[in-house]
N, C-alpha and C positions, 0 to 999 in steps of 0.2 A: 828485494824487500824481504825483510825479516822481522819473526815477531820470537821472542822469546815468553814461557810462562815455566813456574815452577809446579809441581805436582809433586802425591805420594804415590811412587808403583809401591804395588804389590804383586810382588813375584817369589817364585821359589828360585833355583839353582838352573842357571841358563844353559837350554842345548845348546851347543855350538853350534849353530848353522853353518860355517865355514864359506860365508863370500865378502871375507871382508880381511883385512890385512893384521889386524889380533886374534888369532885362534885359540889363545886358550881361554880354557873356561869361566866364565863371565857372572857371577852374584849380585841379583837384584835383591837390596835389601828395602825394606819398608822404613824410606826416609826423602827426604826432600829434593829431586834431582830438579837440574838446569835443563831445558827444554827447547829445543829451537825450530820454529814453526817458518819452511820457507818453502822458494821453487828449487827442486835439483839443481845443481852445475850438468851438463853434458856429461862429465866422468863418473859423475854417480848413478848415471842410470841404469848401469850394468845392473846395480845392488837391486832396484828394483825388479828385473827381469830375475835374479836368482829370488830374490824373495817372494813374488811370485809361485814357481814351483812349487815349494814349501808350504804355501798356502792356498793356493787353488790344485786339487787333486788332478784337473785335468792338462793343466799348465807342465806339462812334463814331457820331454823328449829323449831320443837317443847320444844327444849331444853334451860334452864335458864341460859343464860350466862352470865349473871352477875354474875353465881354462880360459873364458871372457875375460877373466882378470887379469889378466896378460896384455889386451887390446881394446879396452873401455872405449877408445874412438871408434869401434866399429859398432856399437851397439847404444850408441846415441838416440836413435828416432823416437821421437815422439816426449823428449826430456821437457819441452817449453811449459807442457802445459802437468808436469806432476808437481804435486806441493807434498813435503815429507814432515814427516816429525823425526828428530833427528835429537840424541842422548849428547853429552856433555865432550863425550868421546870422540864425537861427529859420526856414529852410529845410525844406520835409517831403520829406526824402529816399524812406521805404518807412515803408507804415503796414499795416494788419491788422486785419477786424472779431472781436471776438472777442464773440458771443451768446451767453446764457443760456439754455439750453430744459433740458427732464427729457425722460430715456428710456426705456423699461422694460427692466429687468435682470430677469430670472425674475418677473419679477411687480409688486412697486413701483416706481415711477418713480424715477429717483436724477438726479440733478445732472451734465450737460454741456457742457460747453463749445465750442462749434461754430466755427471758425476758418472764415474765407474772405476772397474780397477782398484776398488777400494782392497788394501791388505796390512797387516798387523802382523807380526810377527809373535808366535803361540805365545813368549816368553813377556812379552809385553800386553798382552790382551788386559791385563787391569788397570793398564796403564792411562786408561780412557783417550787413547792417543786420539782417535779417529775425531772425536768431541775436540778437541784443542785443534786441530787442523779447520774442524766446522765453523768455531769461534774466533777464525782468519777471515778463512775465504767467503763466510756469508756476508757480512758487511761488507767484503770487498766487490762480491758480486751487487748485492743492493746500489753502490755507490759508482760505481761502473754502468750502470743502467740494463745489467740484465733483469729481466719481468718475473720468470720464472728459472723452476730447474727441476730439471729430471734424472730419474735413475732407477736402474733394473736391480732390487733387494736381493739380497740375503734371507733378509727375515726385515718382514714387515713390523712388528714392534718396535725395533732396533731403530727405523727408520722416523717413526714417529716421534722421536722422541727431537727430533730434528725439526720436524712440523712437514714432515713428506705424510702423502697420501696416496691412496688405491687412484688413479689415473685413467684409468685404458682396460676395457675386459674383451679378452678377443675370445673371438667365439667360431671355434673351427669344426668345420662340418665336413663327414665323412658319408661317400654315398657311390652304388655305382655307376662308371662311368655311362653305361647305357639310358642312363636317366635323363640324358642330355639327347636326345634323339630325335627331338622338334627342331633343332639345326642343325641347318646342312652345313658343308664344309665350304668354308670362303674359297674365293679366289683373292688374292693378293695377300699371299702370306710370307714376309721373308724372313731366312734366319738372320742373327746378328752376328759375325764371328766375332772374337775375342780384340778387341783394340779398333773396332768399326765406331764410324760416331754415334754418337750420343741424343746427336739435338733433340730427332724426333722423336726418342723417348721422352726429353725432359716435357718438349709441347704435349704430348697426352697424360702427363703424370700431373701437371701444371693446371690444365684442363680440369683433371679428375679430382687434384685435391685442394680445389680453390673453395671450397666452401665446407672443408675439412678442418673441424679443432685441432691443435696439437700436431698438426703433419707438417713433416719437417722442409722445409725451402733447400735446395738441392743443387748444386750447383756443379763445376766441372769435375771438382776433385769426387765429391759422391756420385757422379755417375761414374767416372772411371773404376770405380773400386768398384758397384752394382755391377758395371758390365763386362768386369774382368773374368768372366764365367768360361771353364773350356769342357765341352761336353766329351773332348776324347780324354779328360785327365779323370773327371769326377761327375759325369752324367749328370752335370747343369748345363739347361738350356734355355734359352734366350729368341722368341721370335715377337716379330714387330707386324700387322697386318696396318694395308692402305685402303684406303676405300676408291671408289672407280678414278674421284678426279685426282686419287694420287695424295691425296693428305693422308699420316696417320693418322686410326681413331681406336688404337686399342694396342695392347703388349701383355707378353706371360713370361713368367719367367718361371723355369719349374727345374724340378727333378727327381731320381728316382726314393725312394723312401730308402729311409736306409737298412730298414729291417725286413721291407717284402718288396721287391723292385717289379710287381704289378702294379702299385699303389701310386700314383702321378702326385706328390708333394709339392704345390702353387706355393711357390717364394710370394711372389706379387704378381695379380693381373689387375691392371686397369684400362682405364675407356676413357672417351670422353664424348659417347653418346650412346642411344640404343644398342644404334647399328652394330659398334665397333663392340662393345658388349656381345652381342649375337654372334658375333664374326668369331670371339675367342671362344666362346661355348662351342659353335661349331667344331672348330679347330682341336678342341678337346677328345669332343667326340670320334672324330674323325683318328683319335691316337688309340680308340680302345680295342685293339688289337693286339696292343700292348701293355694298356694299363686297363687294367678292368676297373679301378677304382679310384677317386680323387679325394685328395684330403686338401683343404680349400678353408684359409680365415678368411670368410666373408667378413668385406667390409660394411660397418654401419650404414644404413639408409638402403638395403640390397635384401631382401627378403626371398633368402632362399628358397619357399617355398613356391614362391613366383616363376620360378626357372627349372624345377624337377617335376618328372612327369607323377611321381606318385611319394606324398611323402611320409609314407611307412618305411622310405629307406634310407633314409637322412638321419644321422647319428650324431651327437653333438659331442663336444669337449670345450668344455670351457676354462679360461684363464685368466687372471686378475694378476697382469707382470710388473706394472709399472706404476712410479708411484712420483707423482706430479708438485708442486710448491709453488707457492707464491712467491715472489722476493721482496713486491713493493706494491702494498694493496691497494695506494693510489691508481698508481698506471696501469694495472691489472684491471680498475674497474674501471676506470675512462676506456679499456680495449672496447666494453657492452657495447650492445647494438642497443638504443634507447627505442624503449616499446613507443606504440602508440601515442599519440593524444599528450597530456601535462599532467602530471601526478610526482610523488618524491615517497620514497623509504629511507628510514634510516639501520642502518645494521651496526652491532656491534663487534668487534672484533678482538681476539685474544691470540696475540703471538709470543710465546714463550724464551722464544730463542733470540726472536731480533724483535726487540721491545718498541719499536719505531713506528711497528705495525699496529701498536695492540691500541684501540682508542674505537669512538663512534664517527661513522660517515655518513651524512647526510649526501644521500642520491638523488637528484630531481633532472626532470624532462620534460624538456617543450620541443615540437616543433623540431624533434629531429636529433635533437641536441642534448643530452650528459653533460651533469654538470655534478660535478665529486670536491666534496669538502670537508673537511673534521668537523665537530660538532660535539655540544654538551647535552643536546635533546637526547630523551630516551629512546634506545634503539627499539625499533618491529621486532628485530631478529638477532638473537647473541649465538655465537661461535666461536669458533679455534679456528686458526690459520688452516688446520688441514681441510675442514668442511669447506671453507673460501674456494680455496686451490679448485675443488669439484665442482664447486655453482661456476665459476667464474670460465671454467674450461666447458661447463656444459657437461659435465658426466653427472651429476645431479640435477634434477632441480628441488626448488624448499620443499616443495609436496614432499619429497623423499626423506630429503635431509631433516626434514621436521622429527625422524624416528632417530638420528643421533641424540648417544648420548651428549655433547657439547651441545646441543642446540637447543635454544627457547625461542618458540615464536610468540609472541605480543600480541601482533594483529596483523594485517594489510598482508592474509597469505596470499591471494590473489594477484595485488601489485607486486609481490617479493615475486611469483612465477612468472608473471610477463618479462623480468628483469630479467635473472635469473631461467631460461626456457633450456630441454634439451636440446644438445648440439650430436653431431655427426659428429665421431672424431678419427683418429688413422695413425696410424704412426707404426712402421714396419723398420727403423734403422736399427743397427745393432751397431754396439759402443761398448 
C-alpha cells in the first residue's frame, strides 16, 4: 500500500550521509517534491538502521556500515512493520515502526498501536515528513480496529500536536535496603536461567496486572525476550519464588545500577498476592550484603510507605514517559466500566487530526450496561482528544481534568467522576 502527497521542504545544502547508492551531494530547494508515504521492501531496511546512527546519538557502534550495503538481506528484521517517507529518487527521508500489541482497558485486552523508532534525517527536518507518515497510518490504524496508541517522546509538544498525551507517571523510589527487615527470607526461591520456561512467569504477571490500565498482554515472543537475561554477561537477574503448595505467587527481575553496583535496580517485581509480595521483600533483604540499596518503580495501588520501616528514607524520582491516544472514541468509551444505578452525560469532543472523532456523545447506563452514541444535545463536558485519552485510561479523572486548559465542564461533575474514576495503571515494555 502506498500513499503519495506533494509538500514544500525547506532545506539548505544536503550532508551526504552516505547509505545510499547516489553519494554526491544532494540540494533541497524550496519547491514542490513528490513524496511517497509506504512499508519498506526488506532491502531497504538496511537504510533505516544506517539512518538511525545519524540520528539517535546512542544508536552507534564499532561496526562499518557502510558495509551493510553490500548484504541488505542480512539486515532485514523487523522491515514489516516500518512505514517510510520516501523523496522522488526513492530516497528514505523519516520512517516510523508502527507495532501491534493488545493492552488491557478495565479488563479485556483491546488493540494498540505502539509507535517508536521515529527518525528524520537533519536535511529533511522541515520537511514535516514524520506529519505525512501520521496522515497514513492514523486512519489506517482507526479503520483496522486499533483503540489506542502509544509512544515513548521526544519532546512532548511535538507529540501533541498528533493528539498524544502524558499516559503513565512512574514514580521510582530510592531507599535502603535495610528498610525491608520485617521479612524474613523465603523458602522456595528459584533462579530462572536463560532459555528456561516462561509459563509461570506469565501466570503471576497475568495475576498481577488483570486489573491494571494500559498493561500490555504478553505472550510467547515477550516473554522470551523478558527472560533472555544472563547474569554472567550483564548482572541481570531473574528469580521466581513458589509458595509451600508449589504455585508461583511472585518474580523480580533486577540488576546491578549501572553507575554504583550496591544499588539493586528492580526491572519488574510482581505478585499475585500478599504472600508472594512478602516472599520478594524478603528475598530482597536477604541480598543486602550486597546491595545496600534499592531503586524500585513502585507500582500504582502499592504504597510504599506501607512496606518500609521508617519513611524518612525513601526518596522519590518521578517521571511522566509516556504519552497515550485514543484512536476511535466510540470503542474507547464502550471499554468503561458503567457506574452504578441509571444516569447519562454527554461530552464533547475535539480531535484535530482524525476529524471522525470530533463530535458530542451521549453516555447513558442502566443496570450494568453502556450505552454510547453521537448526539446533537449539549455536552456536560468539552475537550480534546488528548484530555479523552487520560479520562478513558483512568490517569485523570474530571475533578482533575476540570484545570485543563481544553476543558469546560457545564454540570453533572459528579456523574462525569463515577464514569470517568481513577484507575491503576502499569506498563514497563520497551519498544
Amino acid at each position: 500500500m502506498c500513499f503519495y502527497v506533494n509538500l514544500c521542504i525547506l532545506a539548505k545544502t544536503r550532508i551526504n550521509a552516505g547509505f545510499d547508492t547516489l553519494v554526491e551531494p544532494f540540494l533541497i530547494m524550496q519547491t514542490e517534491v513528490h513524496m511517497e508515504i509506504r512499508k519498506l521492501k526488506p532491502e531497504e531496511n538496511v537504510h533505516r538502521h544506517l539512518m538511525s546512527s545519524i540520528c539517535f546519538s546512542g544508536d552507534v557502534g564499532p561496526e562499518d556500515r557502510y558495509a551493510w550495503l553490500n548484504n541488505p538481506e542480512d539486515h532485514t528484521h523487523g522491515y514489516e512493520d516500518v512505514w517510510g517517507a520516501f523523496d522522488e529518487s526513492g530516497r528514505l527521508l523519516s520512517c516510523m515502526v508502527l507495532q501491534e500489541a493488545h493492552i488491557r482497558i478495565n479488563g479485556p485486552p483491546v488493540k494498540a498501536g505502539l509507535v517508536g523508532g521515529v527518525t528524520t534525517l537533519p536535511e529533511a527536518r522541515n520537511a514535516r515528513c514524520v506529519r505525512k507518515i501520521y496522515e497514513v497510518i492514523m486512519p489506517l490504524m482507526a479503520k483496522e480496529g486499533y483503540v489506542y496508541s502509544m509512544l515513548y517522546p521526544f519532546s512532548f509538544p511535538f507529540y501533541r500536536k498528533f493528539g498524544y498525551e502524558h499516559g503513565l507517571t512512574k514514580q521510582r523510589a530510592s531507599f535502603p535496603t535495610s528498610e525491608l527487615s520485617k521479612y524474613p527470607y523465603p523458602d522456595g526461591v528459584k533462579v530462572h536461567d536463560k532459555g528456561g520456561p516462561w509459563a509461570d512467569f506469565a501466570a503471576v504477571y497475568n495475576a498481577f496486572a488483570k486489573d491494571k490500565n494500559i498493561a500490555m498482554v504478553r505472550g510467547e515472543k515477550e516473554w522470551e525476550g523478558i527472560l533472555s537475561r544472563d547474569p554472567h554477561q550483564n548482572r541481570e537477574f531473574t528469580y521466581i519464588h513458589y509458595n509451600p503448595a508449589g504455585q508461583p505467587d511472585g518474580y523480580i527481575l533486577y540488576s546491578n545500577n549501572k553507575d554504583e553496583h550496591t544499588i539493586m535496580d528492580i526491572k519488574e517485581l510482581a505478585w499475585t498476592n500478599k504472600e508472594g509480595l512478602y516472599a520478594m521483600l524478603g528475598f530482597i533483604h536477604g541480598l543486602r550484603s550486597e546491595y545496600y540499596d534499592v531503586s524500585w518503580i513502585v507500582p500504582e495501588g502499592l504504597d510504599i510507605f506501607s512496606i518500609v520501616e521508617s519513611s524518612w528514607d525513601v526518596k522519590f524520582h518521578v517521571d511522566s514517559i509516556l504519552m497515550t491516544r485514543v484512536m476511535d472514541v466510540t470503542k474507547a468509551l464502550l471499554l468503561l466500566d458503567a457506574p452504578a444505578g441509571e444516569n447519562s452525560v454527554t461530552i464533547g469532543v475535539r480531535d484535530k487530526f482524525l476529524p471522525f472523532n470530533t463530535g458530542a456523545y451521549s453516555i447513558s447506563w442502566k443496570n450494568g450496561k453502556l450505552k454510547v452514541e453521537k448526539t446533537e444535545q449539549p455536552p456536560d463536558m468539552e475537550m480534546d482528544v488528548e484530555t479523552l485519552s487520560q479520562l478513558t485510561t483512568g490517569y485523570l479523572t474530571p475533578y482533575e481534568a476540570q484545570y485543563r486548559q481544553d476543558v469546560t465542564i457545564h454540570g453533572k461533575l459528579a456523574e462525569l467522576i463515577s464514569l470517568f474514576p481513577r484507575k491503576n495503571l502499569y506498563f514497563m515494555e520497551s519498544f
